[in-house]
Biotite code that builds the C-alpha atoms (Angstrom):
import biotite.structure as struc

atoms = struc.array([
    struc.Atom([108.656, 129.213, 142.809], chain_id="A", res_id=1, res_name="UNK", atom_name="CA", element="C"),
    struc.Atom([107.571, 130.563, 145.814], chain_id="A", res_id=2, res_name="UNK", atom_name="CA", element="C"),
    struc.Atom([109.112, 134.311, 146.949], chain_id="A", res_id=3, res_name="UNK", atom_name="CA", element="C"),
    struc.Atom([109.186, 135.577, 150.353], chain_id="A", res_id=4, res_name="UNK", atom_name="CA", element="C"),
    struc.Atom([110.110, 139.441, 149.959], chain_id="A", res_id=5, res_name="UNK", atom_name="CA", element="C"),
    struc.Atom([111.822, 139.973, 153.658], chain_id="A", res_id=6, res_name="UNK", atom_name="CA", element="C"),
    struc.Atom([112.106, 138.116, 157.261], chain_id="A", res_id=7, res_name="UNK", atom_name="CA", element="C"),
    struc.Atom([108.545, 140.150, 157.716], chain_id="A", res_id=8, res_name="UNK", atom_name="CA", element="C"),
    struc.Atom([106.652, 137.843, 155.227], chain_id="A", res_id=9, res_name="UNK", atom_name="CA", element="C"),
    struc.Atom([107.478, 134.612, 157.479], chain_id="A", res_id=10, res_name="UNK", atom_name="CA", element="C"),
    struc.Atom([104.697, 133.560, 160.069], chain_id="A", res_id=11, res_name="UNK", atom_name="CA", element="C"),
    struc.Atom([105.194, 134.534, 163.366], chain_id="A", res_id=12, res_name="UNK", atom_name="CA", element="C"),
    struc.Atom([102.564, 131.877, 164.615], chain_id="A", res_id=13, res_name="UNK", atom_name="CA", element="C"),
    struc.Atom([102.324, 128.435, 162.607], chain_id="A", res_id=14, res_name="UNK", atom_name="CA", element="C"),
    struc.Atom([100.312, 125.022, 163.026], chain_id="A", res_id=15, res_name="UNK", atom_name="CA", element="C"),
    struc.Atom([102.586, 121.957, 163.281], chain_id="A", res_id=16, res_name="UNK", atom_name="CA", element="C"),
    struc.Atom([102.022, 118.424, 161.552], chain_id="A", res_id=17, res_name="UNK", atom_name="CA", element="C"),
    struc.Atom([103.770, 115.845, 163.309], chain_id="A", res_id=18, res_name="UNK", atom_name="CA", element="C"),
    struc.Atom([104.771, 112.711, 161.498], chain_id="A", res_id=19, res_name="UNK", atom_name="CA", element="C"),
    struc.Atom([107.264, 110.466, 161.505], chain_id="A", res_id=20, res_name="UNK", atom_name="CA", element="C"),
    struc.Atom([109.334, 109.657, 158.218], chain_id="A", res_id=21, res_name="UNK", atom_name="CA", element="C"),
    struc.Atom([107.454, 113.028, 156.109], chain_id="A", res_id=22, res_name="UNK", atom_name="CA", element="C"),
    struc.Atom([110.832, 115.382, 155.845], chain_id="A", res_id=23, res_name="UNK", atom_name="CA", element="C"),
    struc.Atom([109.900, 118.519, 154.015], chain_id="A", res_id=24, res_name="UNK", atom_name="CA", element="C"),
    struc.Atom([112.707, 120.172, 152.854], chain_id="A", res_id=25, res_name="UNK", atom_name="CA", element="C"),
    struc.Atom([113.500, 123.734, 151.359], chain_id="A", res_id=26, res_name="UNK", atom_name="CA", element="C"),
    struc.Atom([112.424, 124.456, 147.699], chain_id="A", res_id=27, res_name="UNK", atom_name="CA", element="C"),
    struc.Atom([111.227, 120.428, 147.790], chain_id="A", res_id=28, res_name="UNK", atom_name="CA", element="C"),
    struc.Atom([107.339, 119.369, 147.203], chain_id="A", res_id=29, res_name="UNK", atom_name="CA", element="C"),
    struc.Atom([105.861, 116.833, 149.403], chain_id="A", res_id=30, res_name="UNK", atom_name="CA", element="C"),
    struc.Atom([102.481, 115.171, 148.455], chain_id="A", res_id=31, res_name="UNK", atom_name="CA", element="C"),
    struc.Atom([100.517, 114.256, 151.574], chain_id="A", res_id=32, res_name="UNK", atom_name="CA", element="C"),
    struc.Atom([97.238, 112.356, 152.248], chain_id="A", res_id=33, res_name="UNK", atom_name="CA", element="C"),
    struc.Atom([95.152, 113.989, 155.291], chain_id="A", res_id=34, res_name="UNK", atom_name="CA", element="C"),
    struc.Atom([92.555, 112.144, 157.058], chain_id="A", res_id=35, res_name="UNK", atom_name="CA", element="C"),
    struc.Atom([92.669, 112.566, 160.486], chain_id="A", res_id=36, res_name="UNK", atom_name="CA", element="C"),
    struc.Atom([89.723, 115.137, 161.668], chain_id="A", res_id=37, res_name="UNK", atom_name="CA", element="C"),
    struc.Atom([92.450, 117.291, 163.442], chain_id="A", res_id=38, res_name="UNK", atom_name="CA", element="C"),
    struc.Atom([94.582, 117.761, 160.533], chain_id="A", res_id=39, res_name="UNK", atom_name="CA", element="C"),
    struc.Atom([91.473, 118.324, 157.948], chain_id="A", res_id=40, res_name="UNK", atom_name="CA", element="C"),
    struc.Atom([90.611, 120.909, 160.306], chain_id="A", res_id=41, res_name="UNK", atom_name="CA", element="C"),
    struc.Atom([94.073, 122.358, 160.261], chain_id="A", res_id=42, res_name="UNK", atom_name="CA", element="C"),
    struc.Atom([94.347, 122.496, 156.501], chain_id="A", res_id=43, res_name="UNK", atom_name="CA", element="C"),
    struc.Atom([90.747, 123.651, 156.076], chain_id="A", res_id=44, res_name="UNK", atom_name="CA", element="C"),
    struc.Atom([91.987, 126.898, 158.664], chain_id="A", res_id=45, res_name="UNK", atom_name="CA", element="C"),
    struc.Atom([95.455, 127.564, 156.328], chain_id="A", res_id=46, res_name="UNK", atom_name="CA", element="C"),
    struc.Atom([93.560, 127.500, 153.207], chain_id="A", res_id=47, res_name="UNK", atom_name="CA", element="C"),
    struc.Atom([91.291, 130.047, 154.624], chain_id="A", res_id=48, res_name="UNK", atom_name="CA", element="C"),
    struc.Atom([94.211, 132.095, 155.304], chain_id="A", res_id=49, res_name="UNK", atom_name="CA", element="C"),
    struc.Atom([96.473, 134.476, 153.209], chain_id="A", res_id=50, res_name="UNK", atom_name="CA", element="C"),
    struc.Atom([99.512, 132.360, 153.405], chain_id="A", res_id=51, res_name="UNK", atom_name="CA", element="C"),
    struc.Atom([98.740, 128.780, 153.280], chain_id="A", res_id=52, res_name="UNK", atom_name="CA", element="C"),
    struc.Atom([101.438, 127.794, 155.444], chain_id="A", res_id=53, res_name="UNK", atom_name="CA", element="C"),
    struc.Atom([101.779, 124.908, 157.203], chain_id="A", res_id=54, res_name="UNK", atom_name="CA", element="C"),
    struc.Atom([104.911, 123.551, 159.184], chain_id="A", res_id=55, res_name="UNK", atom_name="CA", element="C"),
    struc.Atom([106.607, 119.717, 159.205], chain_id="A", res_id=56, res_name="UNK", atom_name="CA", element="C"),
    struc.Atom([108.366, 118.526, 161.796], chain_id="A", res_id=57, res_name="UNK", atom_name="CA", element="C"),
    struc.Atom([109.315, 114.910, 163.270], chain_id="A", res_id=58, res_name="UNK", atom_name="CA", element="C"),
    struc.Atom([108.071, 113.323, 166.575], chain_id="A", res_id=59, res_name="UNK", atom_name="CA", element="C"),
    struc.Atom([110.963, 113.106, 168.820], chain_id="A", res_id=60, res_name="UNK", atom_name="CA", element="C"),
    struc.Atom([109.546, 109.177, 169.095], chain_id="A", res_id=61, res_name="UNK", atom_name="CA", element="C"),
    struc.Atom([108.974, 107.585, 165.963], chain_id="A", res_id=62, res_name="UNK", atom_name="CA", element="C"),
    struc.Atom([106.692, 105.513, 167.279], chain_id="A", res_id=63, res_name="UNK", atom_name="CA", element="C"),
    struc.Atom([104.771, 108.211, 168.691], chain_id="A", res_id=64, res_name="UNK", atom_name="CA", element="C"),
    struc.Atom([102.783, 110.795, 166.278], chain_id="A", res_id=65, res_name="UNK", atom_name="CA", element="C"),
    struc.Atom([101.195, 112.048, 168.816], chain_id="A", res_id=66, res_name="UNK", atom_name="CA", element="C"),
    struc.Atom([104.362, 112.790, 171.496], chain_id="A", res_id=67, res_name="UNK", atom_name="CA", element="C"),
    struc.Atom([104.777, 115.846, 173.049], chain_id="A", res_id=68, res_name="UNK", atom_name="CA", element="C"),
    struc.Atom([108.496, 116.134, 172.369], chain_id="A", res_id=69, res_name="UNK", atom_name="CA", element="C"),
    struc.Atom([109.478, 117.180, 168.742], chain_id="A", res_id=70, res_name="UNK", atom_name="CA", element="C"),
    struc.Atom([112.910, 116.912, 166.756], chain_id="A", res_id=71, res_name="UNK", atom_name="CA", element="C"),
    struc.Atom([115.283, 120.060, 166.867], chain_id="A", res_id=72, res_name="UNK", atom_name="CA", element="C"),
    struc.Atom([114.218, 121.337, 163.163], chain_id="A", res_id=73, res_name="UNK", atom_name="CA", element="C"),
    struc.Atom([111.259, 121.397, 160.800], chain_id="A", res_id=74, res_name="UNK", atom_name="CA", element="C"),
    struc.Atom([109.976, 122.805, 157.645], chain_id="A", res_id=75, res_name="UNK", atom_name="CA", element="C"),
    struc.Atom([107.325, 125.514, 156.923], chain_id="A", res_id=76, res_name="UNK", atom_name="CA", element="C"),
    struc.Atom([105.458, 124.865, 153.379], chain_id="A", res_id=77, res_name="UNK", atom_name="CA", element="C"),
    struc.Atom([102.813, 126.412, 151.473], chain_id="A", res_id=78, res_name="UNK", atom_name="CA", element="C"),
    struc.Atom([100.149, 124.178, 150.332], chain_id="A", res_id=79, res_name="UNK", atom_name="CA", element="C"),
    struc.Atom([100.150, 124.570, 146.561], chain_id="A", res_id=80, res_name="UNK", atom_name="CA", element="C"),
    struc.Atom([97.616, 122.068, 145.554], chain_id="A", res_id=81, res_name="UNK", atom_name="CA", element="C"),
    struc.Atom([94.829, 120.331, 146.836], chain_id="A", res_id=82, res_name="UNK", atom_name="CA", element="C"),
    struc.Atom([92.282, 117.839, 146.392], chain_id="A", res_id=83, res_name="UNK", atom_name="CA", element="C"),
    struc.Atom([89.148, 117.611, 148.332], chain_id="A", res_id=84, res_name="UNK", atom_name="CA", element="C"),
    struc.Atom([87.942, 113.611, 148.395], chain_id="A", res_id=85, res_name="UNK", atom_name="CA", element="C"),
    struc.Atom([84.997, 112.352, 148.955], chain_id="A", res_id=86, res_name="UNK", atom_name="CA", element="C"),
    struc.Atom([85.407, 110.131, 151.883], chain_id="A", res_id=87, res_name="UNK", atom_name="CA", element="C"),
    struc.Atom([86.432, 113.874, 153.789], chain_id="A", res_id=88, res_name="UNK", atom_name="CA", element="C"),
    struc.Atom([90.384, 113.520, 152.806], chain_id="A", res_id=89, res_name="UNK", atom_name="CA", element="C"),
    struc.Atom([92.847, 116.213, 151.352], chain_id="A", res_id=90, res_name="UNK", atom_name="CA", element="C"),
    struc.Atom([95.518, 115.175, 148.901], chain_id="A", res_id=91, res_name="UNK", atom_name="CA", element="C"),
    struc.Atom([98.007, 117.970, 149.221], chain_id="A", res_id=92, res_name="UNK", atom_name="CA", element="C"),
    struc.Atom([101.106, 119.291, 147.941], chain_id="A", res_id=93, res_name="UNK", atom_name="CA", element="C"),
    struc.Atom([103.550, 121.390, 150.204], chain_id="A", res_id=94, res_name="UNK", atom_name="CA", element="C"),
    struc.Atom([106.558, 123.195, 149.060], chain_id="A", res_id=95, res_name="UNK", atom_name="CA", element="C"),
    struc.Atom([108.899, 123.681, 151.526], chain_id="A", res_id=96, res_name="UNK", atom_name="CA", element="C"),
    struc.Atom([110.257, 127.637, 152.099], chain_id="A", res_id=97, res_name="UNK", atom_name="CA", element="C"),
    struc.Atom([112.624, 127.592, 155.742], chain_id="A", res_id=98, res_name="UNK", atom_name="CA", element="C"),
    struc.Atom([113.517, 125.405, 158.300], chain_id="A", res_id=99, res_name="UNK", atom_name="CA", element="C"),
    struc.Atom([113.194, 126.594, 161.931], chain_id="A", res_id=100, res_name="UNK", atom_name="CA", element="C"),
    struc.Atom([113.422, 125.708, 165.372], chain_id="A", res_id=101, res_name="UNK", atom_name="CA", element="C"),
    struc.Atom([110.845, 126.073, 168.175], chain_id="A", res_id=102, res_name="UNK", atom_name="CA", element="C"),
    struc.Atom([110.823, 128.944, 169.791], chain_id="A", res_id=103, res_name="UNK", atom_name="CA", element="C"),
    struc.Atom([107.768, 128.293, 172.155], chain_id="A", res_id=104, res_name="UNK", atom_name="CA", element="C"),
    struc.Atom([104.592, 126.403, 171.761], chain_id="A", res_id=105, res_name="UNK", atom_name="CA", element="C"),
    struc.Atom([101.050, 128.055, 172.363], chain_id="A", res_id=106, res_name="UNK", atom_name="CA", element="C"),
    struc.Atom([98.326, 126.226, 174.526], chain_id="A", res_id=107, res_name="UNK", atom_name="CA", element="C"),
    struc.Atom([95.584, 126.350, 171.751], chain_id="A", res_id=108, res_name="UNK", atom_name="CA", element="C"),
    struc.Atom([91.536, 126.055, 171.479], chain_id="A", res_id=109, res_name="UNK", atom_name="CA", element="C"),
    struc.Atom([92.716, 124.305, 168.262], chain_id="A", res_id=110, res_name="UNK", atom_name="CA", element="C"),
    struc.Atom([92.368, 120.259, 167.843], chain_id="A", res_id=111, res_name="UNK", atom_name="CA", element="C"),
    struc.Atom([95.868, 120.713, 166.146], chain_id="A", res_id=112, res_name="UNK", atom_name="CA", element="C"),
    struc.Atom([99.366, 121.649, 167.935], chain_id="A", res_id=113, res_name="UNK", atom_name="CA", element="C"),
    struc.Atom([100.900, 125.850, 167.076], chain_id="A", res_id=114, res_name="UNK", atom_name="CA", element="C"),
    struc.Atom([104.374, 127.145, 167.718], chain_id="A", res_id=115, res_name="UNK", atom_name="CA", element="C"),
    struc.Atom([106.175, 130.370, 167.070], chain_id="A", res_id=116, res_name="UNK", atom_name="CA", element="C"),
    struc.Atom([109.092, 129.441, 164.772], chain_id="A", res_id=117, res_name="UNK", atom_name="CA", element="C"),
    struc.Atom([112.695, 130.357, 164.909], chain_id="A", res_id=118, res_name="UNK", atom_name="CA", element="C"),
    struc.Atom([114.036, 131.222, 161.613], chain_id="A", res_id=119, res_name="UNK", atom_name="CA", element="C"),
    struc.Atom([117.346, 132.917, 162.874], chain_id="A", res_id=120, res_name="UNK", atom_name="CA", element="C"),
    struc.Atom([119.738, 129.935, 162.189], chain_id="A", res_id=121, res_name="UNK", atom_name="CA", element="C"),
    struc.Atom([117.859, 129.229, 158.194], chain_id="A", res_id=122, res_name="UNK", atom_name="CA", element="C"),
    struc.Atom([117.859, 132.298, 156.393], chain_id="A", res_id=123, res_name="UNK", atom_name="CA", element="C"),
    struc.Atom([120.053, 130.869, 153.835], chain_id="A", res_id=124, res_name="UNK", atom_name="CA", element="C"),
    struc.Atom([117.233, 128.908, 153.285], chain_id="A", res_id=125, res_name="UNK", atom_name="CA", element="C"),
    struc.Atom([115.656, 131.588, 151.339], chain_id="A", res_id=126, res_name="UNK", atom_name="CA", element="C"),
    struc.Atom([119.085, 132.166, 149.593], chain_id="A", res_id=127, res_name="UNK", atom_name="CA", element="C"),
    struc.Atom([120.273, 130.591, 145.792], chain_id="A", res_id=128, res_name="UNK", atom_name="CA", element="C"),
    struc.Atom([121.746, 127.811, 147.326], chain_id="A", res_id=129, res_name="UNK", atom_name="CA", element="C"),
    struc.Atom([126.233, 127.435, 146.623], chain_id="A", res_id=130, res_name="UNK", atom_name="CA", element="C"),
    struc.Atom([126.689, 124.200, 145.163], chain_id="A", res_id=131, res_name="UNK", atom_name="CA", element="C"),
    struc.Atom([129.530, 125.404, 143.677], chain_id="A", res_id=132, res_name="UNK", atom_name="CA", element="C"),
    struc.Atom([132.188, 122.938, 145.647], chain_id="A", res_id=133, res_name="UNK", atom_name="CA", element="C"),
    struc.Atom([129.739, 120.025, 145.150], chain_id="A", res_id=134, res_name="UNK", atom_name="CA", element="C"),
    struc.Atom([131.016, 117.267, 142.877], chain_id="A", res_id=135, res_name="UNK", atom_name="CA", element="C"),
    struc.Atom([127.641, 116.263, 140.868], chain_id="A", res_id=136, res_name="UNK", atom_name="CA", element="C"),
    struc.Atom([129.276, 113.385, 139.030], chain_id="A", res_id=137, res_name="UNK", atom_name="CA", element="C"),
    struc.Atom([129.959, 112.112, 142.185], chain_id="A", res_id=138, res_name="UNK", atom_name="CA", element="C"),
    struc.Atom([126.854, 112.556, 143.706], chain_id="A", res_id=139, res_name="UNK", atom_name="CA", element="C"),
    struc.Atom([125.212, 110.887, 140.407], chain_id="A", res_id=140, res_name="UNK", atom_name="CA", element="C"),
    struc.Atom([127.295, 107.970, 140.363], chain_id="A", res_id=141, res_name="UNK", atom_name="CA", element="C"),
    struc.Atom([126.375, 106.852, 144.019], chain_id="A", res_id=142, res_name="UNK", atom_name="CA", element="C"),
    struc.Atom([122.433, 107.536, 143.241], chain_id="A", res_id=143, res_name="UNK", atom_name="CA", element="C"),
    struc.Atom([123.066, 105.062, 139.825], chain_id="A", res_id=144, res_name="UNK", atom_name="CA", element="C"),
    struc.Atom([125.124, 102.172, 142.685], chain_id="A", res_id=145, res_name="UNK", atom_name="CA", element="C"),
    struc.Atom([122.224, 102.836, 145.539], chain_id="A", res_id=146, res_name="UNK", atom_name="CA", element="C"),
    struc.Atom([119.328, 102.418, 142.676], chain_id="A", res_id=147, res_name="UNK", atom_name="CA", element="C"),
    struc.Atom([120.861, 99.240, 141.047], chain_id="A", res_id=148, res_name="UNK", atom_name="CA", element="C"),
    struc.Atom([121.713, 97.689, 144.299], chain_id="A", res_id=149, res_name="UNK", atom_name="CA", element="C"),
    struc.Atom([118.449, 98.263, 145.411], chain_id="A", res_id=150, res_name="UNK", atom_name="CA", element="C"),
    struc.Atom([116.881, 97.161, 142.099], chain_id="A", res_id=151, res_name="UNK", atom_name="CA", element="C"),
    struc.Atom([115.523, 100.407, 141.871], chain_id="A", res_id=152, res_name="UNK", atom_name="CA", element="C"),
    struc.Atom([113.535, 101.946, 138.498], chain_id="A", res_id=153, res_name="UNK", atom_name="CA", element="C"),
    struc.Atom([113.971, 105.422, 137.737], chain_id="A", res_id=154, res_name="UNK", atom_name="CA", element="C"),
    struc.Atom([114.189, 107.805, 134.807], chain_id="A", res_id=155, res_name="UNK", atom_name="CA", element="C"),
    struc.Atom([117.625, 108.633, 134.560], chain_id="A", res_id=156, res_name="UNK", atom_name="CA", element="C"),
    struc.Atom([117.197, 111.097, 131.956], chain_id="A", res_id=157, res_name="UNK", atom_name="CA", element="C"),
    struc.Atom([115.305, 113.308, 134.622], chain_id="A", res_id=158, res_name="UNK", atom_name="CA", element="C"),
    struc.Atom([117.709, 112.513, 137.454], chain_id="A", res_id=159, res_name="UNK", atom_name="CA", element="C"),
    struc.Atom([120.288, 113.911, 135.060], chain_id="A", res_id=160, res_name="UNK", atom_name="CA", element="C"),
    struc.Atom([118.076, 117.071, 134.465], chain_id="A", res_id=161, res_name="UNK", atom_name="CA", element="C"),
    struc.Atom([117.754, 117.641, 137.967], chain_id="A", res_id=162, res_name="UNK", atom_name="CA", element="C"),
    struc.Atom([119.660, 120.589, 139.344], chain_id="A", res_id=163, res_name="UNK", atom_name="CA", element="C"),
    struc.Atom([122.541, 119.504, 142.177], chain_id="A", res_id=164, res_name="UNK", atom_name="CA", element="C"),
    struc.Atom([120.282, 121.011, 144.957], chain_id="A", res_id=165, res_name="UNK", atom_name="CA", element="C"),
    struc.Atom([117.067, 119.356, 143.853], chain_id="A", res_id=166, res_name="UNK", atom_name="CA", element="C"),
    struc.Atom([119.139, 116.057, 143.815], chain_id="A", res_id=167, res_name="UNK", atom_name="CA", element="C"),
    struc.Atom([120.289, 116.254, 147.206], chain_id="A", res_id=168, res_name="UNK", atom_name="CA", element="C"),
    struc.Atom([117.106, 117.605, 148.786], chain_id="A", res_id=169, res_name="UNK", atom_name="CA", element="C"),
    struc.Atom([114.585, 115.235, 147.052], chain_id="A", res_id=170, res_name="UNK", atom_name="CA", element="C"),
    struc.Atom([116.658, 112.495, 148.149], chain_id="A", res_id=171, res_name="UNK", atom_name="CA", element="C"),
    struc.Atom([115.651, 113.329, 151.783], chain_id="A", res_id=172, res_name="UNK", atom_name="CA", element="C"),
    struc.Atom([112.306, 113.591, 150.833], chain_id="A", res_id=173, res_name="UNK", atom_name="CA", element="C"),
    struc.Atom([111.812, 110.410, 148.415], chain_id="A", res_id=174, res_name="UNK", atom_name="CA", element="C"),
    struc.Atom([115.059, 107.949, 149.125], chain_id="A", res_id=175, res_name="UNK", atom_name="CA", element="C"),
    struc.Atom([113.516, 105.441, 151.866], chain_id="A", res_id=176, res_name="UNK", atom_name="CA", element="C"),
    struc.Atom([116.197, 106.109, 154.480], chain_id="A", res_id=177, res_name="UNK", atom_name="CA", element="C"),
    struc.Atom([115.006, 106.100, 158.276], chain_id="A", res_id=178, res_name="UNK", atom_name="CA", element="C"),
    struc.Atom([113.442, 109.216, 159.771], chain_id="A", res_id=179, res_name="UNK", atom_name="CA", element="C"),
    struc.Atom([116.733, 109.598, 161.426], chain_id="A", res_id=180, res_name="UNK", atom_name="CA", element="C"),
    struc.Atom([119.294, 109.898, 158.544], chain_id="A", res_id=181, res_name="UNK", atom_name="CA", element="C"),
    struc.Atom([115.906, 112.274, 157.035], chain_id="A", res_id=182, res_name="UNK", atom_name="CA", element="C"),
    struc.Atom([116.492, 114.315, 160.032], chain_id="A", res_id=183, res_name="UNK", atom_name="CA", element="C"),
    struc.Atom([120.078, 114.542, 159.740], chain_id="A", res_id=184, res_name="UNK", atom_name="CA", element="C"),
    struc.Atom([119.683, 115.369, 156.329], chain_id="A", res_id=185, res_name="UNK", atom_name="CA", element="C"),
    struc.Atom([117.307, 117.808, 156.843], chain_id="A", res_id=186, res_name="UNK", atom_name="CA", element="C"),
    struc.Atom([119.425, 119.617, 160.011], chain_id="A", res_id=187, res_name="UNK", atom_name="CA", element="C"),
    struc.Atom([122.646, 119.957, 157.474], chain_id="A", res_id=188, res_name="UNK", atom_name="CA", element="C"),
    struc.Atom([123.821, 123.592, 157.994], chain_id="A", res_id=189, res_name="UNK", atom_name="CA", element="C"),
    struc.Atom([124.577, 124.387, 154.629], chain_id="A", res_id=190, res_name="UNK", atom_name="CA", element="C"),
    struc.Atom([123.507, 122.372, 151.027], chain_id="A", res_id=191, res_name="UNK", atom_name="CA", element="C"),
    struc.Atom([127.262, 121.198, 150.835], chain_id="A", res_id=192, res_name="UNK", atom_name="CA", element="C"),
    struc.Atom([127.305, 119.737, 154.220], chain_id="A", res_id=193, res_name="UNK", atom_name="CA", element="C"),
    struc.Atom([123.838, 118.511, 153.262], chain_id="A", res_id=194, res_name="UNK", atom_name="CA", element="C"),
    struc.Atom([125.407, 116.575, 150.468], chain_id="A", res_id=195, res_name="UNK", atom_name="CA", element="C"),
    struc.Atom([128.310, 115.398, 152.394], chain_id="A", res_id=196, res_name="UNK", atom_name="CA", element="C"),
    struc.Atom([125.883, 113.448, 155.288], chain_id="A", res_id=197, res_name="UNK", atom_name="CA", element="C"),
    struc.Atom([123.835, 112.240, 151.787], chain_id="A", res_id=198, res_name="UNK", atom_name="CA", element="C"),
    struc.Atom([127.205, 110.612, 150.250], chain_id="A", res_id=199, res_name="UNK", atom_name="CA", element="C"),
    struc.Atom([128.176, 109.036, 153.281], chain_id="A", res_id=200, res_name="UNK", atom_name="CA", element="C"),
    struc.Atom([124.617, 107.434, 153.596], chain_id="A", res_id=201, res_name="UNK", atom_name="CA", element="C"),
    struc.Atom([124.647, 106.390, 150.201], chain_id="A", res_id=202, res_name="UNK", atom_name="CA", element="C"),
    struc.Atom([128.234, 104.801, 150.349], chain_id="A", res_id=203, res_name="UNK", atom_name="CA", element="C"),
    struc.Atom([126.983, 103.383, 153.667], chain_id="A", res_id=204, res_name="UNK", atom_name="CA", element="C"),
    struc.Atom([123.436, 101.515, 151.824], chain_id="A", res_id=205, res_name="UNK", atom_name="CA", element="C"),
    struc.Atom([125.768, 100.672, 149.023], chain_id="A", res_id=206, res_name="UNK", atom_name="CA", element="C"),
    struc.Atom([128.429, 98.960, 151.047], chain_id="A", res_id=207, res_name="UNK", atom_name="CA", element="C"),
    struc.Atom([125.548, 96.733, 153.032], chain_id="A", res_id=208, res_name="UNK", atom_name="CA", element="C"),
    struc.Atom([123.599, 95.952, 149.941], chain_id="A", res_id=209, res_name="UNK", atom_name="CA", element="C"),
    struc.Atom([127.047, 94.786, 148.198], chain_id="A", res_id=210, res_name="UNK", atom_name="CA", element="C"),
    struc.Atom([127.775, 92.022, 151.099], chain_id="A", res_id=211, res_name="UNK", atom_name="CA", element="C"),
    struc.Atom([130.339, 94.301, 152.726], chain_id="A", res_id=212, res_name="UNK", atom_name="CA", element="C"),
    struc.Atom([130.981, 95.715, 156.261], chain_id="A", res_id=213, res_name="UNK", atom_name="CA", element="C"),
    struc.Atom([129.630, 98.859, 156.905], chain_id="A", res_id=214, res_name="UNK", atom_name="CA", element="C"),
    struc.Atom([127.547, 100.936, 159.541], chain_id="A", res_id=215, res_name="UNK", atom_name="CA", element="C"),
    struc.Atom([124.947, 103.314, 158.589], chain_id="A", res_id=216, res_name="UNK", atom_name="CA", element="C"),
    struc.Atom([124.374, 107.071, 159.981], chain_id="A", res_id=217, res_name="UNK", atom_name="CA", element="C"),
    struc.Atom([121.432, 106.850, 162.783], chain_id="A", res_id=218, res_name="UNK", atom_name="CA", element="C"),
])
């Protein structure tokens, strides 16, 4: 588990990876392969530093890594493993701590992009998380239909194991949905409203996959 004492221990200054489809979310771990020179030169910098922080967010494009304009709301992590490879990769893992918004982004010396963050709208994100309201047999019983309708394998003995807000943020990170359900997902006020967009896109996957009429969520 990763503690932030106060507002004060957040970054005021953070480097940004870009990617389409990679949605970090809060108290979530995201394993990432890191190849371009850019990148490796951005993780070699945070593990240098005293935080190890890093921030997601989504291209605006998703056909565009590199575009200028970014989605509304990312994720800062802390790498909290890595693997140096050979062939001059890093296999990391980030846990994810607070979304934010983009305040302002610096011109840099830096081959990689830096922004100050905006926390103010996500400090629930350092919060135990009400789930409360959420109906987890529910919730369960639409992962089991999405899974067998999409001939899924998974070990339902964990899935059952899993707390209600690991459930519905790992399924933003793992479920293949399209990076723009992930980023509604991901821009979800609150963990119930969270799980409210992640039923409907279930029910909506469900629906297709069983020959009925349905729309998805884009």
């Amino acid at each position: 588990v990763i503690t932030i004492n106060s507002i004060e221990d957040l970054p005021k200054r953070i480097p940004i990876f870009p990617l389409t489809g990679a949605v970090l979310f809060p108290d979530t771990q995201l394993p990432l392969n890191i190849f371009e020179s850019r990148y490796i030169h951005m993780i070699d910098d945070a593990l240098a530093s005293s935080d190890r922080l890093i921030a997601m967010i989504q291209p605006a494009s998703s056909n565009n890594n590199d575009s200028k304009i970014l989605k509304n709301v990312g994720c800062v992590g802390k790498i909290t493993t890595f693997n140096e490879i050979e062939d001059n990769r890093y296999l990391i893992t980030l846990t994810g701590i607070i979304r934010f918004k983009i305040k302002e982004e610096f011109d840099t010396t830096t081959p990689y992009r830096q922004i100050i963050p905006d926390y103010t709208n996500f400090f629930n994100d350092l919060e135990d998380q009400d789930v409360e309201s959420i109906n987890r047999e529910k919730l369960l019983g639409l992962i089991k239909q999405y899974l067998k309708h999409k001939k899924m394998l998974a070990d339902w003995d964990i899935i059952q194991q899993t707390s209600t807000e690991q459930l519905i943020n790992y399924s933003g990170v793992l479920v293949p949905f399209t990076p723009e359900e992930k980023q509604l997902l991901l821009e979800s006020k609150t963990i119930t409203e969270r799980c409210g967009a992640l039923e409907a896109l279930y029910q909506s996957y469900i629906f297709d996959l069983s020959g009925e009429n349905s729309t998805k969520i884009h």
